[in-house]
Every structure is written in structure tokens, then in C-alpha cells.
C-alpha positions as CSV (number, residue, x, y, z in Angstrom):
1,X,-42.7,-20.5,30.2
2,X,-42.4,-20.3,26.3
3,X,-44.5,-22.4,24.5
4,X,-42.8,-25.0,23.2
5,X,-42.0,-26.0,26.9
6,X,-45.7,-25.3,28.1
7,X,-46.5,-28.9,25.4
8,X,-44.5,-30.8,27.5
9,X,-45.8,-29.2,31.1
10,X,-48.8,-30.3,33.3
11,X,-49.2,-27.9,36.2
12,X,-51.5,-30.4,38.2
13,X,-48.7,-32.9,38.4
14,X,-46.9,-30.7,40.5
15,X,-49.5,-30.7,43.6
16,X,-49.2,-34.7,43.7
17,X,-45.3,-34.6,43.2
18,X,-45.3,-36.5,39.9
19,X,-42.9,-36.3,37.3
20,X,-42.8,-34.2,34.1
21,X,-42.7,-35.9,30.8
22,X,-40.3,-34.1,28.4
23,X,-40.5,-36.0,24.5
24,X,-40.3,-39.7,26.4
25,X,-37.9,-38.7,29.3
26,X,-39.2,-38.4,32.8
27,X,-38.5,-35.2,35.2
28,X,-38.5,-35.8,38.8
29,X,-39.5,-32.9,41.4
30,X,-36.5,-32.6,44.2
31,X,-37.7,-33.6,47.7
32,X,-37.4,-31.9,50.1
33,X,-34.9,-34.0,52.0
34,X,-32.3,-34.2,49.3
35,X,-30.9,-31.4,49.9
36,X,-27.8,-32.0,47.8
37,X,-30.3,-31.7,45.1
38,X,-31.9,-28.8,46.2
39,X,-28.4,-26.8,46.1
40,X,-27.5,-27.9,42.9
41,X,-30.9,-26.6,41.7
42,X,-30.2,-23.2,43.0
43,X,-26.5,-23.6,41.6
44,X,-27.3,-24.6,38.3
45,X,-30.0,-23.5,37.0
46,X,-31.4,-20.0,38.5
47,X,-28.7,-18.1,36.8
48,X,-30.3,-14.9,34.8
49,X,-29.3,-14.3,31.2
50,X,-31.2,-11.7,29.5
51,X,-30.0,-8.6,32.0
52,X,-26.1,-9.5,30.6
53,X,-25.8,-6.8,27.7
54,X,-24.0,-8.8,25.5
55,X,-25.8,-10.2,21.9
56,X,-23.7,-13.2,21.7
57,X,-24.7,-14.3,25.9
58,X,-28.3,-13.5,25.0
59,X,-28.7,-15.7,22.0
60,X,-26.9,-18.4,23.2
61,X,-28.5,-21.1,24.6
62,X,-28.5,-21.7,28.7
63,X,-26.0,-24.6,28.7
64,X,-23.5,-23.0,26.9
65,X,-24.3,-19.5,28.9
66,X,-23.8,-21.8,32.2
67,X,-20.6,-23.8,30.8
68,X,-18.4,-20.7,29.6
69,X,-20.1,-17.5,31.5
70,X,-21.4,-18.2,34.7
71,X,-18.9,-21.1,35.0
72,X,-15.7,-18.9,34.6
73,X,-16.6,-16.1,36.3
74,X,-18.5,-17.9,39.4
75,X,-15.4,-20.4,40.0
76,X,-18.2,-23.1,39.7
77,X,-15.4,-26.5,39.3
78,X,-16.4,-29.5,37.4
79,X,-19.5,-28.2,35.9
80,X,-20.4,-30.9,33.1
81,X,-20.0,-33.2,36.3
82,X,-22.4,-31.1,38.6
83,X,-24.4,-31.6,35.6
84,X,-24.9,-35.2,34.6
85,X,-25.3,-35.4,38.5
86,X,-28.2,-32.9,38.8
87,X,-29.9,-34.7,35.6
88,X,-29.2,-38.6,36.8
89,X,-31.4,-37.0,40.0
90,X,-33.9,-35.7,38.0
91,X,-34.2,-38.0,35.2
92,X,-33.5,-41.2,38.2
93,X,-31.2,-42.2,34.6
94,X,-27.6,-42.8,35.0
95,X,-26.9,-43.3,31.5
96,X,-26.0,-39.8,30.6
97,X,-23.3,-38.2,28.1
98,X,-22.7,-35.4,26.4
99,X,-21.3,-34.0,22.8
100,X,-20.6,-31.4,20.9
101,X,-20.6,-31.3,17.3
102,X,-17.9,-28.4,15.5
103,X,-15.2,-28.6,18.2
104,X,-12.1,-28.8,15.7
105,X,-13.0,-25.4,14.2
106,X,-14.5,-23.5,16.5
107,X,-13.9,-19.7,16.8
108,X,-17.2,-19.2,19.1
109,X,-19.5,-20.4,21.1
110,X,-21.7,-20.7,18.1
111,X,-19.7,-22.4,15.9
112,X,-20.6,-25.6,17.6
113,X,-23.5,-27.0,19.1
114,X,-23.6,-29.2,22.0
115,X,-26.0,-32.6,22.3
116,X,-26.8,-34.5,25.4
117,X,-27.7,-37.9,25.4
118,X,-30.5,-39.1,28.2
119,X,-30.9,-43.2,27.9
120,X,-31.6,-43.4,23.9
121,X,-32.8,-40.2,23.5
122,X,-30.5,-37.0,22.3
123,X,-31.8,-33.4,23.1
124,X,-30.6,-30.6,21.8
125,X,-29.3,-27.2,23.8
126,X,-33.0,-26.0,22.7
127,X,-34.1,-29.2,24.8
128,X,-32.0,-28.7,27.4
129,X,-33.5,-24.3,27.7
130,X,-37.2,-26.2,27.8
131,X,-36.0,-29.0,30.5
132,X,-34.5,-26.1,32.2
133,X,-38.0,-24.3,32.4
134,X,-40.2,-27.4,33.3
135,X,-37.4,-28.0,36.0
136,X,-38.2,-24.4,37.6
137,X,-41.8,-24.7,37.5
138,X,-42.3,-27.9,39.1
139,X,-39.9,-26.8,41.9
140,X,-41.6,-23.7,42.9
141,X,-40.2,-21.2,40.6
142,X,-40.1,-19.6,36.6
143,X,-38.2,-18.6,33.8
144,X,-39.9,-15.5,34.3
145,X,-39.4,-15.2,38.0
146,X,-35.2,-16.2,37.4
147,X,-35.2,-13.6,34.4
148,X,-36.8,-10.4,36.1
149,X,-33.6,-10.1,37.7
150,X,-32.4,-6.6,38.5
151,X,-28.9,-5.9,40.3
152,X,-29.4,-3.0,42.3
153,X,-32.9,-4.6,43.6
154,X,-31.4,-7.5,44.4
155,X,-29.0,-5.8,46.7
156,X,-32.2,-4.1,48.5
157,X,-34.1,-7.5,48.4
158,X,-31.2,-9.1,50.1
159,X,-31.2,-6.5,52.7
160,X,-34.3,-6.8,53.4
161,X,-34.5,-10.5,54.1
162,X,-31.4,-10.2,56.5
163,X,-33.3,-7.6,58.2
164,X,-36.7,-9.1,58.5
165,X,-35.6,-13.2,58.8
166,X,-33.0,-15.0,59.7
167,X,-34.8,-17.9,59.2
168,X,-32.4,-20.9,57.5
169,X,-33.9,-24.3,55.9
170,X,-33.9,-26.4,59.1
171,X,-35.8,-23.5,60.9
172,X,-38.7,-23.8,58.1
173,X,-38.7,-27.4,58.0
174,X,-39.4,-27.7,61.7
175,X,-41.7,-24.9,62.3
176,X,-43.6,-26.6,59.2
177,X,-44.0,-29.4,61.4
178,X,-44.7,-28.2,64.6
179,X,-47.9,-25.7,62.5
180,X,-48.6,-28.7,60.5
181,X,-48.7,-31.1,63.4
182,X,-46.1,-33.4,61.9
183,X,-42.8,-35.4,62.7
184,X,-40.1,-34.3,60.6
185,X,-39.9,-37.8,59.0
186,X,-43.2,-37.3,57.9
187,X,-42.5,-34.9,55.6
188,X,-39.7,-36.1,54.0
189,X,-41.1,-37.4,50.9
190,X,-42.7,-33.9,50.0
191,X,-41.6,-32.2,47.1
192,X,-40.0,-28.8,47.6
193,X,-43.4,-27.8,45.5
194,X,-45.7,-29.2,47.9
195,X,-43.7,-28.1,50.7
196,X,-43.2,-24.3,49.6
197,X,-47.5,-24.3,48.9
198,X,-48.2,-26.2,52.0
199,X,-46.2,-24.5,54.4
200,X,-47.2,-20.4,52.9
201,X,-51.1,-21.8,53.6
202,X,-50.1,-22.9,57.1
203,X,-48.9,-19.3,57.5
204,X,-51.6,-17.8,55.9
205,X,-54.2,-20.0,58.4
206,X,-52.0,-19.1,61.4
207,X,-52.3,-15.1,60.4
208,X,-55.8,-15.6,60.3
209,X,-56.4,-17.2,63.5
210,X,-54.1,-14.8,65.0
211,X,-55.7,-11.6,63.5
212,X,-59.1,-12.0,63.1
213,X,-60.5,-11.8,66.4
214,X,-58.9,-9.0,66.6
215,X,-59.8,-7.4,64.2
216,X,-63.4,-9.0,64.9
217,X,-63.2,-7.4,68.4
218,X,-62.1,-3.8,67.7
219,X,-58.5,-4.1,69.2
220,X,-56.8,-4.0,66.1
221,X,-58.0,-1.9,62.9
222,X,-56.8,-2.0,59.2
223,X,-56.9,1.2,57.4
224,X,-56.4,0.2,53.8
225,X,-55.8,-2.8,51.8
226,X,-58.6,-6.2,51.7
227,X,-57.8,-6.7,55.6
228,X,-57.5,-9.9,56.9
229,X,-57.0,-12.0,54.3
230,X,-58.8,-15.7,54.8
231,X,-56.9,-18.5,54.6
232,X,-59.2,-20.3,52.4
233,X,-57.9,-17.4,50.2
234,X,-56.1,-18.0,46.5
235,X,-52.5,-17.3,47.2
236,X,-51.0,-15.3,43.9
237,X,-48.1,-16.9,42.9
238,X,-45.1,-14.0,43.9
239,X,-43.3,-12.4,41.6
240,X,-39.0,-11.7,42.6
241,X,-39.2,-8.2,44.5
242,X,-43.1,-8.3,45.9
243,X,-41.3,-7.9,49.4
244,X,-39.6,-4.3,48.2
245,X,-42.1,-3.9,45.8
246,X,-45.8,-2.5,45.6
247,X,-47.9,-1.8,42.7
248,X,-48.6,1.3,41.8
249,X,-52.3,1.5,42.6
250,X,-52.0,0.0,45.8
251,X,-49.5,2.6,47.2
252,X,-51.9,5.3,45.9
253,X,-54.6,3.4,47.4
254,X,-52.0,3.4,51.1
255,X,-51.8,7.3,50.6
256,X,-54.5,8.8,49.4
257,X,-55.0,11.9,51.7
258,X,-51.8,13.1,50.9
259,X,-51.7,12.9,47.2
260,X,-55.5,14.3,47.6
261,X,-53.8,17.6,50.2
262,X,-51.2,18.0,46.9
263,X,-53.8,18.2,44.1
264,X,-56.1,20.4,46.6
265,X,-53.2,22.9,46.9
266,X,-51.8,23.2,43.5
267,X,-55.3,24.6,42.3
């Protein structure tokens, strides 16, 4: 998060499911039930910007990027309308508007700014990038996470899910309950943020029960890693391609006889 958006943000609220204060406007968390909400998240504002090689898509702010690149080219209709509605949700304001300043002479998508008016206040598109950031975090992802976007890794990520869950939204929602010991109207009122952080330490608890006597016993062993890891454990928050991807000392780590047989026999 940059740091003129990191003034506005307070990462505890986001455990309790309370609101984000940018310069006298509130932002709401989604719920996990709305999820209109949740698709229009996903729709609107998980787009990445930086891996387009163009100067004049890099530098421009994320509104405009979103109203005249990924609009165009991803056949998203009524956007300024998908919009407003994603911001009345988040801001719970319905007096919303927007304006642009420059229209009658532009030549670029710089030769104009665009404004957007929340109740009495007016951000900028500068407002709108930090909104967008504070939005991500408080519903379980980054700018960071959005931006490290990577085509041909995406393609193998992809894969990889397909092949190793077929799990959809409903499925996760009612396995949730059934771990958490829960009725599906129970959790309704969570935020995806205390859903997504819940339900990866019910899994985590679940994996330990599971594992550890077995491990305990001698049935199962673990050759390398930290083993078992306890549930009671801090869970790192994942970066895009952690499935696909391993760090570089940890696959040394995972095959160290064979990179020890190569340097043995080159001398």
C-alpha cells in the first residue's frame, strides 16, 4: 500500500469488520452474503496496470485505466454505472456523481482530469487509486498482490487450481460451517476478511488434528520443511503464485542430496 493510503488505513479494523475512514468518508468491508458485491469487487477493481507496457496506461490513474482500457477491451457495459453502484455499497452513500474537468479539448486521457463527488466531499482520481487500495486490503487482498501479475504464470496458476479444486463459493461457505460448527445464517454478517482468515485457520486446525498423530505415532514421516505446522501457528499472508511457486532456499533445502551428488562430482 503506498503511503499516502497507509494515513488513512487501520489494519485492526479489519478483524472486527469495521469500516475504513478515507478524509471524512466511510469504507464498508463486503459481506460475505452480498455476493453482487463481492463480484463487482473482483470486476472492478483487481485489474493489473503496471505489466501493460505502455507509458501513458502506467501513469494514468486507475479510474481512467479502468474506464477507457480495461473497459473497451473487456466488453465491461455501463461501467460509470457498475461504479457509483460498487461505491453507494461501500460508502452505504447514494449521493454519488461524477465530473470531469477539460472534456471540450481533450486530445488524451491526460488532458482532463476526472472528479467524483461522495455526499459533500470531492476526491480526486489520486483519491480514488488510495480508496482503491484501502478497498483491497480490508477485503483480503493488495495493491501489491493485484500488481505482481504475470501472464504466462497466471495461465499455470489457473491450471493448477482446476487441477487441484473444484471447489466453487457455496462449497466453501458450507464446509466453513460444517468445520466451524455453524448454520449458514450464522455467518452471514462476516466480512469476506473475517471469513477468508477464519476459515484458512479452521483448515490449518483440521490439518493438524489430522496429521499429528500421525506423525506423533511413526505412520507418517516428513523429510524436510518445519513439519506439521500448529494451528496456533502465524499464517503469512500469501503472496499471488505461492501455490506454483517456492522460494529459492526452500527448494534447495527439498533437494539437497542431489545438488550435494552434482558439486561432489564436478570436483
Amino acid at each position: 500500500m503506498n503511503k499516502s493510503a497507509q494515513k488513512y488505513y487501520d489494519e485492526n479494523k479489519n478483524i472486527w469488520g469495521l469500516s475504513q475512514n478515507y478524509k471524512g468518508i466511510e469504507l464498508y468491508p463486503i459481506r460475505i452474503a452480498d455476493t453482487k458485491y463481492q463480484q463487482l469487487f473482483y470486476e472492478l477493481m483487481t485489474h493489473p496496470k503496471n505489466y501493460i507496457a505502455d507509458r501513458q496506461v502506467i501513469k494514468m490513474s486507475y479510474l481512467k485505466f479502468l474506464m477507457y482500457v480495461i473497459a473497451e477491451n473487456a466488453d465491461i457495459k455501463n461501467i460509470e454505472e457498475k461504479i457509483t453502484d460498487f461505491l453507494k455499497y461501500i460508502t452505504k452513500n447514494d449521493d454519488i456523481t461524477f465530473s470531469g474537468e477539460g472534456l471540450e479539448i481533450i486530445n488524451s486521457y491526460s488532458d482532463f482530469s476526472i472528479k467524483c463527488k461522495i455526499g459533500d466531499v470531492i476526491f480526486t482520481e489520486r483519491d480514488l487509486d488510495n480508496i482503491r487500495e484501502i478497498i483491497l486490503e480490508q477485503n483480503g487482498l493488495s495493491i501489491e498482490y493485484v500488481e505482481s501479475y504475470q501472464s504466462k504464470l497466471e495461465e499455470q496458476l489457473i491450471y493448477f487450481n482446476k487441477a487441484n479444486s473444484d471447489m466453487t463459493i457455496e462449497d466453501e461457505i458450507t464446509i466453513f460451517c460444517v468445520l466451524a460448527g455453524l448454520k449458514i445464517n450464522e455467518i452471514s454478517d462476516y466480512t469476506v476478511y473475517q471469513f477468508q482468515k477464519h476459515f484458512a485457520r479452521l483448515l490449518l486446525l483440521e490439518d493438524y488434528r489430522l496429521y499429528k498423530p500421525l506423525l506423533i505415532s511413526g505412520q507418517i514421516e516428513i523429510k524436510s520443511g518445519d513439519g506439521i505446522k500448529n494451528y496456533s501457528s502465524h499464517i503469512k499472508k500469501s503472496r499471488r503464485y505461492d501455490g506454483i511457486l517456492i522460494p529459492a532456499e526452500e527448494f534447495f533445502d527439498k533437494n539437497k542430496e542431489v545438488f550435494s551428488k552434482t558439486s561432489n562430482s564436478s570436483k
